[in-house]
C-alpha positions as CSV (number, residue, x, y, z in Angstrom):
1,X,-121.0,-11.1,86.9
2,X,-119.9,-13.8,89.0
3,X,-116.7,-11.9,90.2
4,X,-119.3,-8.9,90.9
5,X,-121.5,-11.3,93.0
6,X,-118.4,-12.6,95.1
7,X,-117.8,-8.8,95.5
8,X,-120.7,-7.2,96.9
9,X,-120.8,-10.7,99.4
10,X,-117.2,-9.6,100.3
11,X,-115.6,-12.3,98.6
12,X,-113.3,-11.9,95.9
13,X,-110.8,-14.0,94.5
14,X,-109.2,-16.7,92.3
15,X,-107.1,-19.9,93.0
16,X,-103.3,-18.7,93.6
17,X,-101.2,-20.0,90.9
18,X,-98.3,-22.9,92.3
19,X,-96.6,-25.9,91.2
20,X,-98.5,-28.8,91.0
21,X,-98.6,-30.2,94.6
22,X,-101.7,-33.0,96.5
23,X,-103.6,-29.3,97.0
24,X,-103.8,-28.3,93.3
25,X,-107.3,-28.4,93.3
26,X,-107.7,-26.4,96.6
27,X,-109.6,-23.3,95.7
28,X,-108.7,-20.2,98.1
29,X,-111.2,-17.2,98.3
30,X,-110.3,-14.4,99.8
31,X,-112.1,-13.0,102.4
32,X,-112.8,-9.7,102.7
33,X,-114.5,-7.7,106.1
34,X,-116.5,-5.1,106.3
35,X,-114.0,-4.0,109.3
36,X,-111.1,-4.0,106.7
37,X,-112.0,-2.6,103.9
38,X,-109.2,0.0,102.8
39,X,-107.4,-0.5,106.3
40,X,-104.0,-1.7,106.9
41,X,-104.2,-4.8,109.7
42,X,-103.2,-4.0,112.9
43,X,-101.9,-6.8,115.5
44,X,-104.7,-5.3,118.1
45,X,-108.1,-5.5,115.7
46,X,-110.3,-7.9,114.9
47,X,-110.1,-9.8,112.4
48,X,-106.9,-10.2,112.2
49,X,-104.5,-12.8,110.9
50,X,-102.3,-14.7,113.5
51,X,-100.2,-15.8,110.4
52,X,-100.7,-14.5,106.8
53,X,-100.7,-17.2,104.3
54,X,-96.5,-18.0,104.1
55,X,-94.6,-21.2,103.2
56,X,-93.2,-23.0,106.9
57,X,-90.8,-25.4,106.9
58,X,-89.7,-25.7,111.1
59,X,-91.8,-25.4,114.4
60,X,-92.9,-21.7,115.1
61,X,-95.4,-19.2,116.4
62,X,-97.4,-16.4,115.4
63,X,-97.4,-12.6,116.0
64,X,-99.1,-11.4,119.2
65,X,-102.9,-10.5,119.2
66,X,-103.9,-7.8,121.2
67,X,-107.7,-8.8,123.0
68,X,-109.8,-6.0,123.6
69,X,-111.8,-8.1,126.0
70,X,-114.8,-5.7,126.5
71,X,-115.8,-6.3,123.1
72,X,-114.3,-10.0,122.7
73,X,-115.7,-12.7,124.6
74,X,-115.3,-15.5,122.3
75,X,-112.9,-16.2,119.3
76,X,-114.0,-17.7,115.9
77,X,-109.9,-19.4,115.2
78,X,-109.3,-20.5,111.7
79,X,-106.5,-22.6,110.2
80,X,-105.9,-23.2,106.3
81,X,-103.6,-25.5,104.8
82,X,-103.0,-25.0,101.3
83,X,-99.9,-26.8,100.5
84,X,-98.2,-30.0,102.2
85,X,-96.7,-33.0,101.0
86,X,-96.8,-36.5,101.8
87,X,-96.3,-38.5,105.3
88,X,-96.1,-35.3,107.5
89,X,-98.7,-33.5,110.1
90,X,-98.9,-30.3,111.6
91,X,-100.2,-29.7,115.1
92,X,-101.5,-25.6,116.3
93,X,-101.8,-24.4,119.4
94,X,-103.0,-20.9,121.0
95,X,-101.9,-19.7,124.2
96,X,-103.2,-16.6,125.9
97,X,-101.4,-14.0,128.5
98,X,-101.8,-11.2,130.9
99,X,-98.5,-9.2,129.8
100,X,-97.5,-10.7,126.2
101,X,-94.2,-11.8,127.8
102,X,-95.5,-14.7,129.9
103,X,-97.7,-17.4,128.3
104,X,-99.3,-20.0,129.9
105,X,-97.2,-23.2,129.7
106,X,-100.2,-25.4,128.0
107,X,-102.3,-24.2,124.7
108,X,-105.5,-23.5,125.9
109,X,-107.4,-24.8,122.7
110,X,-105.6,-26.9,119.8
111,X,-106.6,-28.1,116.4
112,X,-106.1,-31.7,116.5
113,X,-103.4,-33.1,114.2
114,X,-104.0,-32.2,110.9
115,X,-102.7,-34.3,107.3
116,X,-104.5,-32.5,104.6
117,X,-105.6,-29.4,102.8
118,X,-108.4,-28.0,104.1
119,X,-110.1,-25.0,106.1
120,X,-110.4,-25.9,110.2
121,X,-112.5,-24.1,112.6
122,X,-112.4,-23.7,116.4
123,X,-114.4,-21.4,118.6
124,X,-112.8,-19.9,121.9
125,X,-114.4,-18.9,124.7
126,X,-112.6,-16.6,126.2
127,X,-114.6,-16.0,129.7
128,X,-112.7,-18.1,132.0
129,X,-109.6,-16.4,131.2
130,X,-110.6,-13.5,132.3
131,X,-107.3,-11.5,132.6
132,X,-106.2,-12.8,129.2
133,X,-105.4,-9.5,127.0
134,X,-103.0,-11.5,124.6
135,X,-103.2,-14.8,121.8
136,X,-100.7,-16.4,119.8
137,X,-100.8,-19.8,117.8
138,X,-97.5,-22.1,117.9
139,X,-97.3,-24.9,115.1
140,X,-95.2,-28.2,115.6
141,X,-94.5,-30.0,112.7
142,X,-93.6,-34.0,112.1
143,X,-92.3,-35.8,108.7
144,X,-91.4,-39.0,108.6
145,X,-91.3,-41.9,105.9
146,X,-89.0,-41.7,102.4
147,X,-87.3,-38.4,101.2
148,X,-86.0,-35.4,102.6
149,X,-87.0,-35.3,106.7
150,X,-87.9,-31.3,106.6
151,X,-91.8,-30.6,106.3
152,X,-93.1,-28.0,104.3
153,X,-96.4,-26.6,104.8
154,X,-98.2,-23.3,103.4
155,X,-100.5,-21.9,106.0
156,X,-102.4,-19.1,107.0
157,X,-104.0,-18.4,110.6
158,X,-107.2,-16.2,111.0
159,X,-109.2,-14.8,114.6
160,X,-112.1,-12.6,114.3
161,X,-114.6,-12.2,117.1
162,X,-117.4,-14.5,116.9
163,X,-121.0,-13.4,116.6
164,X,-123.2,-14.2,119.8
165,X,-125.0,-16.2,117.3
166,X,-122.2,-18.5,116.5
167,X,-121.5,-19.1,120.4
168,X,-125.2,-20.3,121.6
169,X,-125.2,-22.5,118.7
170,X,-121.8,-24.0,120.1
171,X,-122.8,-24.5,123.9
């Protein structure tokens, strides 16, 4: 019954089975869009995952997103940790572009450091970039303390468009 309720709200889910990390008790729903239902993602729809869930262990960046800015004006930017260990951080950025070749030298929005587990939102606005067709996120990761110096984070990065709703409430 419950499963059926998560369902119909496009919800479904259970917590992914891993070894017993500090996020064992993190519970991960996947979401599910009426926009995706039974289609494959495609790097220019929304939403759209920058970076599926995956296991990082060195600085890095996304795949390209594709704005289709007559529909997009403002991004609803998602980050989930669901794994780290102790004594490191993780920093993400997203930069925007005219071409997808050249990216601006500064992110235009970035999650502030982050320690734990946990599900982080930030809202773009995307209207004074105007000739920004392209987004990608770049992580920078930091361990320091006892043990091996090589972080290890599991992560996903998620854009969808946000609802004109969602945006008045920011401003």
């Amino acid at each position: 019954m419950r499963e059926e309720a998560l369902l119909a709200a496009g919800l479904a889910g259970s917590p992914p089975s891993r070894p017993a990390d500090n996020c064992a008790n993190l519970v991960v729903i996947e979401r599910r869009s009426r926009f995706d239902a039974g289609r494959p993602q495609k790097g220019t729809m929304l939403p759209s995952f920058l970076l599926e869930e995956s296991l990082q262990r060195q600085d890095g960046s996304s795949a390209v997103l594709e704005l289709d800015r007559s529909q997009v004006q403002a991004l609803a930017l998602t980050l989930g940790i669901t794994r780290i260990i102790e004594q490191e951080s993780l920093e993400v950025g997203f930069y925007l572009s005219k071409d997808g070749e050249n990216w601006d030298a500064k992110p235009v929005l970035s999650f502030p450091q982050k320690f734990y587990c946990g599900t982080y939102s930030l809202l773009l606005d995307l209207s004074p970039f105007a000739e920004a067709r392209f987004l990608k996120a770049e992580w920078k990761m930091n361990r320091w303390g006892r043990g091996d110096p090589t972080p290890l984070f599991a992560f996903y990065i998620f854009a969808e468009a946000a609802e004109d709703a969602a945006l008045a409430t920011a401003v």
